[in-house]
C-alpha positions as CSV (number, residue, x, y, z in Angstrom):
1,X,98.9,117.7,105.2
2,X,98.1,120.5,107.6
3,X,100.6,121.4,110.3
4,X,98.3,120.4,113.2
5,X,98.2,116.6,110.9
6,X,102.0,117.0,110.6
7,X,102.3,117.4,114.6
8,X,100.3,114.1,115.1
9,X,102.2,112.2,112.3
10,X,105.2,113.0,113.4
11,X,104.4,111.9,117.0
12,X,103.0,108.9,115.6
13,X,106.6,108.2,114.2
14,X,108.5,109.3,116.9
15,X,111.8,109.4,117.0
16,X,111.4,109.1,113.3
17,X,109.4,112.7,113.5
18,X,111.3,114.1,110.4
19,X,110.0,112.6,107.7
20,X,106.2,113.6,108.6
21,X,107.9,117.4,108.8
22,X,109.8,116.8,105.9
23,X,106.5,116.1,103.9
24,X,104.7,119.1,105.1
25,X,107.9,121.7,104.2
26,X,107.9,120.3,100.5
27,X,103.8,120.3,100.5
28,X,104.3,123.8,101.4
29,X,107.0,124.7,99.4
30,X,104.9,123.0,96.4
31,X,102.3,124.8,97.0
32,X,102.7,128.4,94.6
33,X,99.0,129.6,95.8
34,X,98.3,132.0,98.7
35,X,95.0,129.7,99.1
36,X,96.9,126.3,98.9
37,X,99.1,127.3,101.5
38,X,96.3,129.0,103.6
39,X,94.8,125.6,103.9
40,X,97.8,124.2,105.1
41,X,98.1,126.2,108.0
42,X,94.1,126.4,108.6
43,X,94.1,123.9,111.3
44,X,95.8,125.5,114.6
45,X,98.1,123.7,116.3
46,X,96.5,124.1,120.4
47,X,99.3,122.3,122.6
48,X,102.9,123.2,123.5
49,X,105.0,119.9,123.4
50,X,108.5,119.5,121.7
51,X,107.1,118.2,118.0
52,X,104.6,121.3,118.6
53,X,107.0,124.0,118.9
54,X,108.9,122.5,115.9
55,X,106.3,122.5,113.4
56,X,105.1,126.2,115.0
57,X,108.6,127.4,114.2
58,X,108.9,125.2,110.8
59,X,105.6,127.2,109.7
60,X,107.2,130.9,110.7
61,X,109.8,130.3,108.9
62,X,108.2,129.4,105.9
63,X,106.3,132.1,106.0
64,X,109.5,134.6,106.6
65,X,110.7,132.3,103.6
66,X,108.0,133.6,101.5
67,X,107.0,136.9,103.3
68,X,104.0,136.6,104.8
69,X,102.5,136.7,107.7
70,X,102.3,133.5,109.5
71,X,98.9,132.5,111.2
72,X,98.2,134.0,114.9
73,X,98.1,130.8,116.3
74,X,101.7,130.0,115.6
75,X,103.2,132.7,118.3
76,X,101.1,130.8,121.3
77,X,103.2,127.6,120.8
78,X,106.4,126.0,121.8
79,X,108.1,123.7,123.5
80,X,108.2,123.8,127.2
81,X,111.8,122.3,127.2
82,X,114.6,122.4,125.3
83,X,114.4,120.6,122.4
84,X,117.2,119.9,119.9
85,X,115.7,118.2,116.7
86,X,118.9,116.3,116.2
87,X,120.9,114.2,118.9
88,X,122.8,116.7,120.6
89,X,124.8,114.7,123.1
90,X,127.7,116.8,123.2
91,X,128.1,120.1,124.9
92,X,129.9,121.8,122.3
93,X,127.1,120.6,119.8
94,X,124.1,122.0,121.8
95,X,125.9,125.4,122.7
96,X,126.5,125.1,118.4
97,X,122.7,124.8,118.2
98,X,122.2,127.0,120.9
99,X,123.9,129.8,118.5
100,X,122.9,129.4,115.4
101,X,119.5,128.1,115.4
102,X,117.1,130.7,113.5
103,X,115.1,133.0,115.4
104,X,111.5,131.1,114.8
105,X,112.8,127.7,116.0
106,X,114.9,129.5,119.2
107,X,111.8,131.5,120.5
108,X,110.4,128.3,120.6
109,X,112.9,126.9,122.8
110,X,113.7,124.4,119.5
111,X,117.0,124.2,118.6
112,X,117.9,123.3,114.9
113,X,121.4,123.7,112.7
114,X,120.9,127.1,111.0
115,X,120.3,124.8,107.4
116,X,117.5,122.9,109.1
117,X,114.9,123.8,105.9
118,X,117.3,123.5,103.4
119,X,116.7,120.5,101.2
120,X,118.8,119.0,98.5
């Protein structure tokens, strides 16, 4: 699954968004080839929207996590309101999420807890 295929599978789902993004972290994570993971990203993700400039920041991130570069397109995307990936109803959990959400999902205006990719 490409991110730009994750994007639409996880709006097809919506509000159940997580398992399309949770499929496309372990496909990445899987994936042990600069090539393999190449063709993942490939296909450019051209909107800003909420699920947008989640899987934009999910893909920096990965990249951070395995130090390289992540595609030029990512940077251009993100959502144009604040968009916390889990129900935030309370104002001490947003300002929480506010805080501690990693740099690729905040500069996105996404707002994740800081263990958002990590997986049991």
């Amino acid at each position: 699954m490409t991110a730009a295929e994750c994007v639409r599978e996880a709006q097809a789902a919506w509000p159940d968004f997580q398992l399309a993004v949770n499929v496309f972290v372990d496909e990445f994570r899987r994936s042990s080839d600069q090539q393999k993971r190449a063709a993942l990203l490939c296909d450019p993700i051209t909107t800003d929207g909420p699920i947008e400039g989640l899987v934009a920041a999910v893909v920096s991130a990965l990249c951070r996590e395995v130090g390289h570069e992540p595609p030029s397109w990512v940077s251009g995307v993100a959502s144009p309101e604040p968009f916390f990936a889990f129900p935030a109803r309370s104002f001490a959990l947003r300002v929480l999420l506010l805080l501690e959400s990693p740099p690729p999902f905040r500069t996105r205006n996404v707002f994740v807890p800081e263990s958002y990719l990590s997986r049991a």
